[in-house]
PyMOL Python script that loads the backbone (N, CA, C, O; Angstrom):
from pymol import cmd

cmd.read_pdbstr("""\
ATOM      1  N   UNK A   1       0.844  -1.185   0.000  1.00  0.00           N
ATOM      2  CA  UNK A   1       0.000   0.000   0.000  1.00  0.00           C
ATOM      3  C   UNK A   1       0.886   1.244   0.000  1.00  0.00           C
ATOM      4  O   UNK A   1       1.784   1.377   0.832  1.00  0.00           O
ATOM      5  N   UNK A   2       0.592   2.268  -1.061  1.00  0.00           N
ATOM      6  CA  UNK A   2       1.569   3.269  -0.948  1.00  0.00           C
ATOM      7  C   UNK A   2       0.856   4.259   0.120  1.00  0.00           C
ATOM      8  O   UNK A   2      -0.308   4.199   0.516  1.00  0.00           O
ATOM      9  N   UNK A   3       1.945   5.259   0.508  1.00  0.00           N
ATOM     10  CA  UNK A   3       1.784   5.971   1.593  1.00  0.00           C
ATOM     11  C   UNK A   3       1.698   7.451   0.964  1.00  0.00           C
ATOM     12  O   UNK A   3       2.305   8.017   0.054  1.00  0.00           O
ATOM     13  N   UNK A   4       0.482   7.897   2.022  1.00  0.00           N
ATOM     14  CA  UNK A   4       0.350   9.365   0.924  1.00  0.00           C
ATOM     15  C   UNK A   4       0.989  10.316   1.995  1.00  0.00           C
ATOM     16  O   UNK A   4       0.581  10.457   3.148  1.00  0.00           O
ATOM     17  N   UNK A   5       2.218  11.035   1.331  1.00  0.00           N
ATOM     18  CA  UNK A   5       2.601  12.262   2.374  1.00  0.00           C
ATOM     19  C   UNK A   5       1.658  13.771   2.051  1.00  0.00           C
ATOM     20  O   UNK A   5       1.516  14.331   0.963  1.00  0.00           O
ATOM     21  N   UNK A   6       1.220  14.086   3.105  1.00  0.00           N
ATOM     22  CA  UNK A   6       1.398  15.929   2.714  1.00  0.00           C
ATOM     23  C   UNK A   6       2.070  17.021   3.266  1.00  0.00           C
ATOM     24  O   UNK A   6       2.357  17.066   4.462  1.00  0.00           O
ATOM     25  N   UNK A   7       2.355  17.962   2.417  1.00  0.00           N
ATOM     26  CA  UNK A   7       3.539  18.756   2.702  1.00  0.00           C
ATOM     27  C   UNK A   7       3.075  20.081   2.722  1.00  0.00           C
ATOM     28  O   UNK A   7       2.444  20.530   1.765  1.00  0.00           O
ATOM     29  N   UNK A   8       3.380  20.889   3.929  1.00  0.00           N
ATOM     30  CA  UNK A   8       2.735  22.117   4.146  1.00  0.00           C
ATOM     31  C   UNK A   8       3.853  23.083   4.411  1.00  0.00           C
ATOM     32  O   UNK A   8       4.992  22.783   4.770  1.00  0.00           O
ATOM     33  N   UNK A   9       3.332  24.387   4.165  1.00  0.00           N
ATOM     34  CA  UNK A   9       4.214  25.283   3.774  1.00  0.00           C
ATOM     35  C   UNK A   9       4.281  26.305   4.729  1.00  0.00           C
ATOM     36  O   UNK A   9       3.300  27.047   4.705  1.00  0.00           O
ATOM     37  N   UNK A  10       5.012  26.533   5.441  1.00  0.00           N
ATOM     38  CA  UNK A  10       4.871  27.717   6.604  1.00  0.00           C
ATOM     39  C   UNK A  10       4.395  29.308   5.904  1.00  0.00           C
ATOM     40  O   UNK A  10       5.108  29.813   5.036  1.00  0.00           O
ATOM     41  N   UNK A  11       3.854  29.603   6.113  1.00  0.00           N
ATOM     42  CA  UNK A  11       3.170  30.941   6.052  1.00  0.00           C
ATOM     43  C   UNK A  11       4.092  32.432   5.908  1.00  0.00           C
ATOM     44  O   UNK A  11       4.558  33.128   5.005  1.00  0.00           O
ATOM     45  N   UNK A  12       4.033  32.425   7.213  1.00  0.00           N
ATOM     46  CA  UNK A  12       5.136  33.755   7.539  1.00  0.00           C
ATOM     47  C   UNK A  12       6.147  33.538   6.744  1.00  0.00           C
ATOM     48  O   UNK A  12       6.270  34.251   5.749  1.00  0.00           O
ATOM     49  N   UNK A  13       7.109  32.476   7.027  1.00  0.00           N
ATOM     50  CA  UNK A  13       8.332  32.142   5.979  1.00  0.00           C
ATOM     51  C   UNK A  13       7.593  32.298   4.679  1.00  0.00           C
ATOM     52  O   UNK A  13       7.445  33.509   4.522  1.00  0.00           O
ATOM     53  N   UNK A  14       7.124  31.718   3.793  1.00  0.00           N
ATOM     54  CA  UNK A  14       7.228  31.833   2.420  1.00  0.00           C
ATOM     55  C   UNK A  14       6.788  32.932   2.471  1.00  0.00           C
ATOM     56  O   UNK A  14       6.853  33.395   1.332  1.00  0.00           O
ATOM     57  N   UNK A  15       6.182  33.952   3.445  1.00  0.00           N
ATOM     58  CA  UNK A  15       6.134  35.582   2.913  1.00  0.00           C
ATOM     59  C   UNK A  15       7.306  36.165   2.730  1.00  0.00           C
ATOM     60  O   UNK A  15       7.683  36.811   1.751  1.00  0.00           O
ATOM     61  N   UNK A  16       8.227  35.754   4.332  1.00  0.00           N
ATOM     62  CA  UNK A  16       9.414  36.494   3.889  1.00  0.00           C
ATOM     63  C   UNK A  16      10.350  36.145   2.570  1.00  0.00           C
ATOM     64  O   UNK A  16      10.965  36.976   1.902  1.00  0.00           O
ATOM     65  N   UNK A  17      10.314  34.821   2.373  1.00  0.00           N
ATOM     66  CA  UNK A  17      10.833  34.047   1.467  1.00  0.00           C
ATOM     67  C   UNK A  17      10.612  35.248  -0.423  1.00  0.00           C
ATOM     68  O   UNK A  17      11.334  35.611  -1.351  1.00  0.00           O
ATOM     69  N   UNK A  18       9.198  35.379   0.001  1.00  0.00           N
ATOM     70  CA  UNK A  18       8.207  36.091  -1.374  1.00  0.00           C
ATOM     71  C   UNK A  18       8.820  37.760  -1.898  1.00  0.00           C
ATOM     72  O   UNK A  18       8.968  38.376  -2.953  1.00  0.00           O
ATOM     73  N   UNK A  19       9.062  38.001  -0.285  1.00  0.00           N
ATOM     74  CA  UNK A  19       9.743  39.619   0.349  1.00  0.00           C
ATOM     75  C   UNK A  19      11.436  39.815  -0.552  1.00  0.00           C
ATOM     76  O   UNK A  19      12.073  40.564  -1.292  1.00  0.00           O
ATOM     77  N   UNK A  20      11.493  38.424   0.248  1.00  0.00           N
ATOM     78  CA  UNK A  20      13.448  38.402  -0.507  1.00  0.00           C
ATOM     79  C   UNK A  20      13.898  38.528  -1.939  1.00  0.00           C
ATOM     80  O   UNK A  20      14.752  39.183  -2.537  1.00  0.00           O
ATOM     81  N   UNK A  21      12.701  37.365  -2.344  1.00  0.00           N
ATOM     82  CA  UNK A  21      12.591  37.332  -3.994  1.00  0.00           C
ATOM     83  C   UNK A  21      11.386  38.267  -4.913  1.00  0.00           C
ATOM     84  O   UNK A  21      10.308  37.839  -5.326  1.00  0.00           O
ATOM     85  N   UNK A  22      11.833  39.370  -5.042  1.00  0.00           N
ATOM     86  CA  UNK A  22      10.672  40.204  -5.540  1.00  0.00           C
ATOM     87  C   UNK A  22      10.206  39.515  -7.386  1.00  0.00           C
ATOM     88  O   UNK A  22       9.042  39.557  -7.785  1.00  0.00           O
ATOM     89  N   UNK A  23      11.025  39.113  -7.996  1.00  0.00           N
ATOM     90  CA  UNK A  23      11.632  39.018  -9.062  1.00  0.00           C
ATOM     91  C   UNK A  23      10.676  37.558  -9.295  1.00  0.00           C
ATOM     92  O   UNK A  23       9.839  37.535 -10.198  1.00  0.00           O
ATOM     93  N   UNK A  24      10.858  36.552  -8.536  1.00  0.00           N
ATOM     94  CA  UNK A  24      10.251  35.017  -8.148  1.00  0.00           C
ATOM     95  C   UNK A  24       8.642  35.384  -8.818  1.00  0.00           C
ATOM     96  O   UNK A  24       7.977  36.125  -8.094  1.00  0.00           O
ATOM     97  N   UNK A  25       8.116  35.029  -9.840  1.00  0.00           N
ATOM     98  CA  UNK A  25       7.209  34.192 -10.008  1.00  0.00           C
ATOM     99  C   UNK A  25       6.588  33.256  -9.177  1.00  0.00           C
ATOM    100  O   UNK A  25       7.117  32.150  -9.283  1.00  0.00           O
ATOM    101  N   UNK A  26       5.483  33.307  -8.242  1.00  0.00           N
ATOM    102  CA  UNK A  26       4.710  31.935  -7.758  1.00  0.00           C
ATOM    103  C   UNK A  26       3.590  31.354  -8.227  1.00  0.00           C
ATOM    104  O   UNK A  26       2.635  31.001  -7.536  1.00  0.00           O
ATOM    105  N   UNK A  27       3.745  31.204  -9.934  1.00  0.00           N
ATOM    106  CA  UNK A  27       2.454  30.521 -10.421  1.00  0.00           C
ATOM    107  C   UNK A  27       2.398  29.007  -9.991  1.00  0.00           C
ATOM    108  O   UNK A  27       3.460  28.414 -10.187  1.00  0.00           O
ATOM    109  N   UNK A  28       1.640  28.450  -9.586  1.00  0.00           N
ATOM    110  CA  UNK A  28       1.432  27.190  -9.575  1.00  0.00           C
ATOM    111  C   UNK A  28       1.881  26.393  -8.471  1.00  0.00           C
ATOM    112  O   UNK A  28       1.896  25.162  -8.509  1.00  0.00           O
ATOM    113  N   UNK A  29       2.341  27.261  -7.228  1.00  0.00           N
ATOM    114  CA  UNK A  29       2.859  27.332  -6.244  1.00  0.00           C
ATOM    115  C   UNK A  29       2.212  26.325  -5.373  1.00  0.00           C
ATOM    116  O   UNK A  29       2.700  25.241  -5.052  1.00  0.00           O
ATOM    117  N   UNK A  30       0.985  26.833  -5.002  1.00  0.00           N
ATOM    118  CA  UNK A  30      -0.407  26.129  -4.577  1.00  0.00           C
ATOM    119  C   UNK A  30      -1.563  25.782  -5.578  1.00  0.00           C
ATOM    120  O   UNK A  30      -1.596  25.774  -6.808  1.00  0.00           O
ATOM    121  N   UNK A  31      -2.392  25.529  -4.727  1.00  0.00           N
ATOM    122  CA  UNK A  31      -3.628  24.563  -5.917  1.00  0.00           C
ATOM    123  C   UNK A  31      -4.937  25.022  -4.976  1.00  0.00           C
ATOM    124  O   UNK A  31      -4.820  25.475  -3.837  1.00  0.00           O
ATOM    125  N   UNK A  32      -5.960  24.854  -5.537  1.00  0.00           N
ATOM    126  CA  UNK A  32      -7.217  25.153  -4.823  1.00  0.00           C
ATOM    127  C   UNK A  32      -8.229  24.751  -5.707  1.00  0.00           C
ATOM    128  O   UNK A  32      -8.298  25.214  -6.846  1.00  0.00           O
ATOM    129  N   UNK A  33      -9.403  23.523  -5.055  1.00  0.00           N
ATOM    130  CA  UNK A  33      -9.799  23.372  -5.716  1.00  0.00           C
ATOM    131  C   UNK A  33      -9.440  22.616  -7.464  1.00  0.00           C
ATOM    132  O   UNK A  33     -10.214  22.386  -8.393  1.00  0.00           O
ATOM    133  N   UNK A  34      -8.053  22.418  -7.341  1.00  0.00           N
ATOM    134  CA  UNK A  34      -7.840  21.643  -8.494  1.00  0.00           C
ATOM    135  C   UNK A  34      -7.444  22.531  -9.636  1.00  0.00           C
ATOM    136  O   UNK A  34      -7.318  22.135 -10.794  1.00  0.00           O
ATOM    137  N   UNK A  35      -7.240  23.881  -9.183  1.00  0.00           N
ATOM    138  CA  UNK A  35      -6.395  24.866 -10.043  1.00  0.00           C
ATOM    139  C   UNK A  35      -5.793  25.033  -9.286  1.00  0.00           C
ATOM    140  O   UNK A  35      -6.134  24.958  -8.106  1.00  0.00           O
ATOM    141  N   UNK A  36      -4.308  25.416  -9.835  1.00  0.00           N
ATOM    142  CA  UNK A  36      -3.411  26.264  -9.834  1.00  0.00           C
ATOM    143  C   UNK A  36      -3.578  27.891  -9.483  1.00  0.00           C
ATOM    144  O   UNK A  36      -4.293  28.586 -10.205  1.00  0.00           O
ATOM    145  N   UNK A  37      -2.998  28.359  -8.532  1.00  0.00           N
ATOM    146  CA  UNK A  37      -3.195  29.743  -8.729  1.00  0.00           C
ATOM    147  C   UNK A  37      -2.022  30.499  -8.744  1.00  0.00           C
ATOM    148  O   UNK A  37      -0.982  30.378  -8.096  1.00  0.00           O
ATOM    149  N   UNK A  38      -2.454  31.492  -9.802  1.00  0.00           N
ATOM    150  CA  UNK A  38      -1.346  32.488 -10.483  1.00  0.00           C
ATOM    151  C   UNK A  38      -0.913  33.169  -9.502  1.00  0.00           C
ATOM    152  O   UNK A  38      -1.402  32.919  -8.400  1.00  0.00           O
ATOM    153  N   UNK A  39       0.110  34.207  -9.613  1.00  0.00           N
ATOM    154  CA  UNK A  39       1.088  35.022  -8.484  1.00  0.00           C
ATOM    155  C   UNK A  39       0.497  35.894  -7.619  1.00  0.00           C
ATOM    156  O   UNK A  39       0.567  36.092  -6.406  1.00  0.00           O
ATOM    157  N   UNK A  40      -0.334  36.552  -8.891  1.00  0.00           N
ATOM    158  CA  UNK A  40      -1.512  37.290  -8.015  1.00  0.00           C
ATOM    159  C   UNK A  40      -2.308  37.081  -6.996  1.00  0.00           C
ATOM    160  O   UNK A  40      -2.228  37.736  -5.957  1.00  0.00           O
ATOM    161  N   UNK A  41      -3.304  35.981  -7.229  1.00  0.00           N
ATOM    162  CA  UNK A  41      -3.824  34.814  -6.134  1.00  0.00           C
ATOM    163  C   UNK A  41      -2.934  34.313  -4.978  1.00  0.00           C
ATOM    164  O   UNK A  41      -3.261  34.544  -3.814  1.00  0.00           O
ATOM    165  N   UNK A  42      -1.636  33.521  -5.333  1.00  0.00           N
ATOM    166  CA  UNK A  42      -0.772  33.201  -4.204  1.00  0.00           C
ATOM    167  C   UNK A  42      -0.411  34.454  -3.214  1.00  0.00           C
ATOM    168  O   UNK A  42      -0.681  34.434  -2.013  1.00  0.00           O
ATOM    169  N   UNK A  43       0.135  35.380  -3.773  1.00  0.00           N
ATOM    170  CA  UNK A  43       0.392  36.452  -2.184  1.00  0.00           C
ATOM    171  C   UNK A  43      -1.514  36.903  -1.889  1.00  0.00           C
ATOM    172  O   UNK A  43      -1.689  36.952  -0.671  1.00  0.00           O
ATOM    173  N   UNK A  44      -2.042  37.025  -2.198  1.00  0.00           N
ATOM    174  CA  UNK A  44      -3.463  37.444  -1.871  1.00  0.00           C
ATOM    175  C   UNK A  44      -3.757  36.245  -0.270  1.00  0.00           C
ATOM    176  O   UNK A  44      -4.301  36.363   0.828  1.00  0.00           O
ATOM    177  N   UNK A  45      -3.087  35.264  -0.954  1.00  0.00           N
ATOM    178  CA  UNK A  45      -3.388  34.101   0.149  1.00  0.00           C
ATOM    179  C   UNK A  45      -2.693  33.999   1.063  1.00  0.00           C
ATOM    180  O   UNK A  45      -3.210  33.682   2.135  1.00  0.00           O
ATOM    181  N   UNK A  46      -1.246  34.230   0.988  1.00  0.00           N
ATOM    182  CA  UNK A  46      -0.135  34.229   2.007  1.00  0.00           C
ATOM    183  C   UNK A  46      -0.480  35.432   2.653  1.00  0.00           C
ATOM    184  O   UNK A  46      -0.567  35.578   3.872  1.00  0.00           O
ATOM    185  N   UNK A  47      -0.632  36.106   1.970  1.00  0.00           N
ATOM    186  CA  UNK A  47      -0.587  37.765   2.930  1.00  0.00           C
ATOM    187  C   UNK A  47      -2.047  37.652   3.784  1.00  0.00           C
ATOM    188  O   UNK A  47      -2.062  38.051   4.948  1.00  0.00           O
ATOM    189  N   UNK A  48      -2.976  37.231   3.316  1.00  0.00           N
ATOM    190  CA  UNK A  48      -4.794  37.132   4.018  1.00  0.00           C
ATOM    191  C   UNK A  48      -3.974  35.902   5.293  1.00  0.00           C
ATOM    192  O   UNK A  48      -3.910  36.098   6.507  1.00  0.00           O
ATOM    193  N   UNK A  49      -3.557  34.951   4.704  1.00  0.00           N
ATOM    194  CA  UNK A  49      -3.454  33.871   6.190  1.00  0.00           C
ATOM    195  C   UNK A  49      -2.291  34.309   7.088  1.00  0.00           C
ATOM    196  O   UNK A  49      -2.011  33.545   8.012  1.00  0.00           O
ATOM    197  N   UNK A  50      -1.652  35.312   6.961  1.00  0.00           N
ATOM    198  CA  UNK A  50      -0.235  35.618   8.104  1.00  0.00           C
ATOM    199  C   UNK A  50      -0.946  36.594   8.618  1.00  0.00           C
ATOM    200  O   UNK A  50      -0.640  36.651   9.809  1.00  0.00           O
ATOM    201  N   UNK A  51      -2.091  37.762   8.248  1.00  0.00           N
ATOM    202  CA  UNK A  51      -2.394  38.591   8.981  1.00  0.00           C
ATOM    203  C   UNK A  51      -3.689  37.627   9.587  1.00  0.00           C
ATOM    204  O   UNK A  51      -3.973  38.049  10.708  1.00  0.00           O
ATOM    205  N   UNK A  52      -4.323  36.782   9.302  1.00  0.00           N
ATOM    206  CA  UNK A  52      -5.325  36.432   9.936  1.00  0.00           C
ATOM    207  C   UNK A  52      -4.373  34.829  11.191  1.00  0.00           C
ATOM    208  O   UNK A  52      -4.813  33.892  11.856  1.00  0.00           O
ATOM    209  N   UNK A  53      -3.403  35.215  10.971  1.00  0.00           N
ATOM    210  CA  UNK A  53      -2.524  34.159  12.326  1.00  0.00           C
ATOM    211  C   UNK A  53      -2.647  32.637  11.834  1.00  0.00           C
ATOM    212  O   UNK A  53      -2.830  31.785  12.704  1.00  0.00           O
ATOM    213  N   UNK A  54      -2.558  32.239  10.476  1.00  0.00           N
ATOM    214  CA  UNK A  54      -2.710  30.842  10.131  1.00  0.00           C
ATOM    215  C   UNK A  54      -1.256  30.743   9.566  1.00  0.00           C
ATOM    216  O   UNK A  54      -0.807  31.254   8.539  1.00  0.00           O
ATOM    217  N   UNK A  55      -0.647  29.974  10.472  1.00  0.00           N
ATOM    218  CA  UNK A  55       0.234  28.960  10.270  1.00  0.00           C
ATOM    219  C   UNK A  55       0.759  28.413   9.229  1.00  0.00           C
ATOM    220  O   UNK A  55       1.815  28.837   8.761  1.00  0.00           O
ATOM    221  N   UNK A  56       0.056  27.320   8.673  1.00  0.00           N
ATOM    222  CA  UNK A  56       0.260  26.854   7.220  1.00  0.00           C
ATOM    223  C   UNK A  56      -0.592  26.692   6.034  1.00  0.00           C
ATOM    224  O   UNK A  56      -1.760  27.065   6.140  1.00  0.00           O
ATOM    225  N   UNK A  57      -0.181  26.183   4.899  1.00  0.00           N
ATOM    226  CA  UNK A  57      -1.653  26.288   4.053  1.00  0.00           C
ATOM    227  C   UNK A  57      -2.757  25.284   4.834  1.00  0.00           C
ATOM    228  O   UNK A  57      -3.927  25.650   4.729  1.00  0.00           O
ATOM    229  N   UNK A  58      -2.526  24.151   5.546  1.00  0.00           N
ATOM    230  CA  UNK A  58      -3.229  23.428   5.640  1.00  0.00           C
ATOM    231  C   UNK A  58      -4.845  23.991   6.396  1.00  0.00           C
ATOM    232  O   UNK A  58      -6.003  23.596   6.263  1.00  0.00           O
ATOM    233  N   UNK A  59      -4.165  25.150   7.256  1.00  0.00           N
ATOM    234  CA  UNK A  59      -4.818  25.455   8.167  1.00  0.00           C
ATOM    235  C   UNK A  59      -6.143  26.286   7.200  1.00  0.00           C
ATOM    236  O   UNK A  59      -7.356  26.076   7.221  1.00  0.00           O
ATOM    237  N   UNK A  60      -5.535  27.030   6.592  1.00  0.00           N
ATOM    238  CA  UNK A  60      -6.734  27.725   6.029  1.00  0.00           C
ATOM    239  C   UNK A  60      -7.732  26.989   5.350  1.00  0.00           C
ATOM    240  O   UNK A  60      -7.619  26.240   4.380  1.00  0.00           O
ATOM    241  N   UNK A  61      -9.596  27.603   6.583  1.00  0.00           N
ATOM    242  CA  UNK A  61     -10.442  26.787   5.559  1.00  0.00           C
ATOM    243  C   UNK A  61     -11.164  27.182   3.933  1.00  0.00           C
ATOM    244  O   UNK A  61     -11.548  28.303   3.601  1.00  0.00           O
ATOM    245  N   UNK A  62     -11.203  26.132   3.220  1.00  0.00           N
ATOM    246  CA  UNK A  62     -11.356  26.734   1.663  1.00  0.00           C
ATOM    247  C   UNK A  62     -12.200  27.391   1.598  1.00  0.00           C
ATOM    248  O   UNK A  62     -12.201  28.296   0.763  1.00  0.00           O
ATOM    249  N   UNK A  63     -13.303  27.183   2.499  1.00  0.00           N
ATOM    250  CA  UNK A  63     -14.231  28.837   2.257  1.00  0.00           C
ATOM    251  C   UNK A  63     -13.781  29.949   2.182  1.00  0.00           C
ATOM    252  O   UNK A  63     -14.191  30.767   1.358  1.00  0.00           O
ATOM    253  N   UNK A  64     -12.791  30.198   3.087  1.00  0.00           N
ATOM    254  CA  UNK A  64     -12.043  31.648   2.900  1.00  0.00           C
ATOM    255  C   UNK A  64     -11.510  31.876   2.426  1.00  0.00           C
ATOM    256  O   UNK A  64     -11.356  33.090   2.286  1.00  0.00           O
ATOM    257  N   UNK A  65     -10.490  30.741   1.522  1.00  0.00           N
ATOM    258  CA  UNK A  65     -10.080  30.822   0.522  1.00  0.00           C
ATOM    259  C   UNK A  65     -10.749  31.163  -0.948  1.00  0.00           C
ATOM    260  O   UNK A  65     -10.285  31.776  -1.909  1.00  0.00           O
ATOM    261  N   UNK A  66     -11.881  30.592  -0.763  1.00  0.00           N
ATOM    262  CA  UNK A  66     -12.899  30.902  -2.323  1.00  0.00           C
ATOM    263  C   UNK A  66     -13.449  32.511  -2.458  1.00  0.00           C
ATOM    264  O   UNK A  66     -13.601  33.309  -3.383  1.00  0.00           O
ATOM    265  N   UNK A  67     -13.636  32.509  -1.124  1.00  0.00           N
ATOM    266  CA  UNK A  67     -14.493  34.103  -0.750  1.00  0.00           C
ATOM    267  C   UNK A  67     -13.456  35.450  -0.660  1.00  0.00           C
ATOM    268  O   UNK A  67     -13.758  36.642  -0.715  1.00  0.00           O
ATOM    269  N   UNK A  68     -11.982  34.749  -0.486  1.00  0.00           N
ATOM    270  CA  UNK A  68     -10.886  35.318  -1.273  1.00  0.00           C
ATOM    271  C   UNK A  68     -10.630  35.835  -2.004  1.00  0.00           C
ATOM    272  O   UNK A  68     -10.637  37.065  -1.970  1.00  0.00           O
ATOM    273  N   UNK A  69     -10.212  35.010  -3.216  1.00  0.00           N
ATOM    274  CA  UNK A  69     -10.627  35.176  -4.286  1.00  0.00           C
ATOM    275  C   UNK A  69     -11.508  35.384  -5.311  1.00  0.00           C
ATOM    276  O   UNK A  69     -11.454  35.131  -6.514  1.00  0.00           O
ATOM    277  N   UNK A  70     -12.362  35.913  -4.577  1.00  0.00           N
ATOM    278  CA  UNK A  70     -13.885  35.830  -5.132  1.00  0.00           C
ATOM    279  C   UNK A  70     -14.490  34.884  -5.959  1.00  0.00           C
ATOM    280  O   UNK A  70     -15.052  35.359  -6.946  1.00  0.00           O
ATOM    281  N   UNK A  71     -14.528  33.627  -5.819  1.00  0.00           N
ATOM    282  CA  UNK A  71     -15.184  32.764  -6.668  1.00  0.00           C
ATOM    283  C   UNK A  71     -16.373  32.426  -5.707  1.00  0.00           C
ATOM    284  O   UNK A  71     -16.487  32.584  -4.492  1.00  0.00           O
ATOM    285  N   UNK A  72     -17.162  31.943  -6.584  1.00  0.00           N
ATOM    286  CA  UNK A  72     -18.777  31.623  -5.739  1.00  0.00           C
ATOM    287  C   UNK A  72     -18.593  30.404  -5.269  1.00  0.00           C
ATOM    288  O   UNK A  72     -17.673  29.588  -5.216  1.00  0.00           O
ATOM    289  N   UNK A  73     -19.725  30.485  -4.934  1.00  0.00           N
ATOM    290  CA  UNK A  73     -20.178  28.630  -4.050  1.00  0.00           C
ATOM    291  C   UNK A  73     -19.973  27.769  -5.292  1.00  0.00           C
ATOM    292  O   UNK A  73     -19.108  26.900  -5.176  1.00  0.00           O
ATOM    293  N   UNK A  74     -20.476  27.835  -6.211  1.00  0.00           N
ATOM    294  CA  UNK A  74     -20.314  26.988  -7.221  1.00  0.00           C
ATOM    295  C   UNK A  74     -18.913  27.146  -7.680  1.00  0.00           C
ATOM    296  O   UNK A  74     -18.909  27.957  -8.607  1.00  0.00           O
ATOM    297  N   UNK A  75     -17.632  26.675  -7.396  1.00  0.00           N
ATOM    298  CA  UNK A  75     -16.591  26.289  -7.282  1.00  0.00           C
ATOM    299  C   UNK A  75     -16.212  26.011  -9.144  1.00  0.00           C
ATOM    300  O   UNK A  75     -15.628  26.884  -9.787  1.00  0.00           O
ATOM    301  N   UNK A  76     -16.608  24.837  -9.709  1.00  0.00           N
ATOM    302  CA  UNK A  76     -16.671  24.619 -10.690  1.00  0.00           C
ATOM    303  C   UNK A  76     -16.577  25.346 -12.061  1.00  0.00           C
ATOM    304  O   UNK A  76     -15.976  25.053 -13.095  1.00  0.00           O
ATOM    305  N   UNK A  77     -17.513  26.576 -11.660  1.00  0.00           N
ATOM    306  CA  UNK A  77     -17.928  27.315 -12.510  1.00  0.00           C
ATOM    307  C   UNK A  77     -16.851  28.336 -12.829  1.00  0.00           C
ATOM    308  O   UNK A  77     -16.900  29.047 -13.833  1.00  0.00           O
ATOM    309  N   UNK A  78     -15.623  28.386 -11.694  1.00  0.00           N
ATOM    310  CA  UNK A  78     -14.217  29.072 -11.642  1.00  0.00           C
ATOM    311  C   UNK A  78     -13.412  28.620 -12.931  1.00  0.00           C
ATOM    312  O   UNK A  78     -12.678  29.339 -13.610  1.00  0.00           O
ATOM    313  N   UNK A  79     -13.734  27.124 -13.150  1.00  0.00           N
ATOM    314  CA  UNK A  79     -12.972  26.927 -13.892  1.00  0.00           C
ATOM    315  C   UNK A  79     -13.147  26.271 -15.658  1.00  0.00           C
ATOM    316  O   UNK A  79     -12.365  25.609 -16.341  1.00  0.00           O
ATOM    317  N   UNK A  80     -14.375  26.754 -15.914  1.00  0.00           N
ATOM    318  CA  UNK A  80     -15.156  26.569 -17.674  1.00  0.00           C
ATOM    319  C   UNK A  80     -13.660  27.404 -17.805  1.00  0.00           C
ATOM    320  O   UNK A  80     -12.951  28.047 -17.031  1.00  0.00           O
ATOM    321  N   UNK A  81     -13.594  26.895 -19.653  1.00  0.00           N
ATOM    322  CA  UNK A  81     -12.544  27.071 -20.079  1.00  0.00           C
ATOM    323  C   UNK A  81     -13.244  28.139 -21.358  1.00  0.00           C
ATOM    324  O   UNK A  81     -12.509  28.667 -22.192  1.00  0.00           O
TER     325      UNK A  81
END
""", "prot")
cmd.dss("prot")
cmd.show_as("cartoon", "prot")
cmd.util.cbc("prot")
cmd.orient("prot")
């Protein structure tokens, strides 16, 4: 039986990490929902969960993440092509 790891990303650090590297691209960094989110989206998220005191990605719940980024309840509909 394979073993599933998950790997979480400290918060504060990858801000400062984000701070150091102005230049750094973070498309595709994280995932939500089964997209990818662009650079824009990623600090929107790092910066919303270090001032709201969350730890790692794990911690943040995806509601606040969707309502974030402004996508609706219907999740899906984020991503018609």
């Amino acid at each position: 039986m394979r073993k599933v790891h998950h790997i979480t990303t400290n918060m504060r650090g990858f801000q400062n990490w984000m701070k150091r590297n102005p230049r750094k691209r973070t498309d595709g960094y994280f995932s939500f929902a089964g997209r990818e989110l662009n650079h824009e989206e990623v600090k929107k998220v790092v910066d919303y969960a270090v001032e709201k005191g969350y730890r790692s990605d794990a911690d943040i719940p995806g509601e606040e993440v969707a309502q974030l980024l402004n996508w609706d309840e219907n999740i899906e509909k984020n991503f018609e092509k």
